[in-house]
C-alpha positions in Angstrom: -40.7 -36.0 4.3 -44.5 -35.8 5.0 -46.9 -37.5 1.8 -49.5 -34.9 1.0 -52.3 -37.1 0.9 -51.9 -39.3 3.8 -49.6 -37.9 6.2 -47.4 -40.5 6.8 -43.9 -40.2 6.8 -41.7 -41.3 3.9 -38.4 -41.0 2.6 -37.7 -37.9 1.0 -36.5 -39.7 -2.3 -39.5 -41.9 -3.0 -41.3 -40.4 -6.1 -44.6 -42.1 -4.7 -46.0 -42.9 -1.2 -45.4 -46.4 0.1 -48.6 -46.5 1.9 -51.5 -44.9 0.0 -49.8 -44.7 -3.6 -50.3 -40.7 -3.8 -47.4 -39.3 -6.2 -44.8 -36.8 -4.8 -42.9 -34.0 -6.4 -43.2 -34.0 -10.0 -45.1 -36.7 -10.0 -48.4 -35.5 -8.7 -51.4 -35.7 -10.8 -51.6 -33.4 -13.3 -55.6 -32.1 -12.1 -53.3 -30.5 -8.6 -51.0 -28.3 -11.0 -51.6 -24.7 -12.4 -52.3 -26.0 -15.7 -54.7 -28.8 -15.0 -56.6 -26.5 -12.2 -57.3 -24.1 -14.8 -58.7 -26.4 -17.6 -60.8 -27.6 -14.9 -62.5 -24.7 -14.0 -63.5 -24.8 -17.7 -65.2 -28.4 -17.4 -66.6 -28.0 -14.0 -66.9 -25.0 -12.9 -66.6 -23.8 -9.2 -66.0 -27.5 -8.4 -62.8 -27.2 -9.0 -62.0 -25.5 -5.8 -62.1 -28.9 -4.5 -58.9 -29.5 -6.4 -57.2 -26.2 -5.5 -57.7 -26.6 -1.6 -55.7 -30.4 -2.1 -52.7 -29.5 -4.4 -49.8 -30.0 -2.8 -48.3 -27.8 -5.7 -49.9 -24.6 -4.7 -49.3 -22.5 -1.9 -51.7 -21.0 -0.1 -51.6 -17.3 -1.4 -51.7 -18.7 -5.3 -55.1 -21.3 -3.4 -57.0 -17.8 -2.2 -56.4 -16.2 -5.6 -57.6 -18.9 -7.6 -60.7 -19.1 -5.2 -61.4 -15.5 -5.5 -60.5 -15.6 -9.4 -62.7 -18.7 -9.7 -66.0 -17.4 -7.7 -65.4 -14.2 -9.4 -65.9 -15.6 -13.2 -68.8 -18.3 -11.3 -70.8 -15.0 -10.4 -70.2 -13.4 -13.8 -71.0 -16.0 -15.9 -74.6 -16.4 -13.4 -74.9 -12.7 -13.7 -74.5 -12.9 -17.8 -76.4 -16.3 -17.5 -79.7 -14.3 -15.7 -79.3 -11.2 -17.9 -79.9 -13.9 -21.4 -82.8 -15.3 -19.5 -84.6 -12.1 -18.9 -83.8 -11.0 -22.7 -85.2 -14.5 -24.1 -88.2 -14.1 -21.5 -88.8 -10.5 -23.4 -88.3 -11.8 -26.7 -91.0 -14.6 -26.1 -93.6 -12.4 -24.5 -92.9 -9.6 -27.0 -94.6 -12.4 -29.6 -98.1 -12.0 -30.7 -100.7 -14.0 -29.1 -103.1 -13.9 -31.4 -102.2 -16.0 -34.4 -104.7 -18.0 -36.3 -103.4 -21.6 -37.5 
């Protein structure tokens, strides 16, 4: 067996990688499994792609459609992000300028 992190070989059997430490199986960090990838879109954002591209517990059709899933909601929230801007922008030029204090 192959460690996911380094590359070196390693018996099949070994729950962690003698040389760099990196868990295997069940016992990879929980940040490289569905679950954890999905929380962290929620804390930071489109940076998480990071962590989808280096699972080892994803394969590479469930990688492309968390990256398109992922960058899809990025440009919606920006979209919905630009559209409160331009609304507050209104609201605050839609104020009088003339006020006496």
């Amino acid at each position: 067996m192959i460690c996911w992190k380094c590359q070196n070989d390693i018996n099949e059997f070994d729950n962690y990688c003698k040389y760099c430490g990196a868990g295997q199986g069940k016992h990879i960090p929980m940040y490289y499994k569905h679950i954890g990838i999905i929380l962290l879109f929620f804390i930071i954002g489109p940076f998480n792609l990071y962590f989808v591209w280096r699972s080892p517990a994803l394969k590479k059709p469930a990688k492309i459609i968390y990256t398109i899933i992922f960058l899809a909601l990025t440009v919606w929230f920006c979209y919905k992000t630009y559209l409160l801007f331009l609304q507050a922008q209104e609201m605050i030029s839609s104020f009088p300028t003339n006020l006496m204090f």
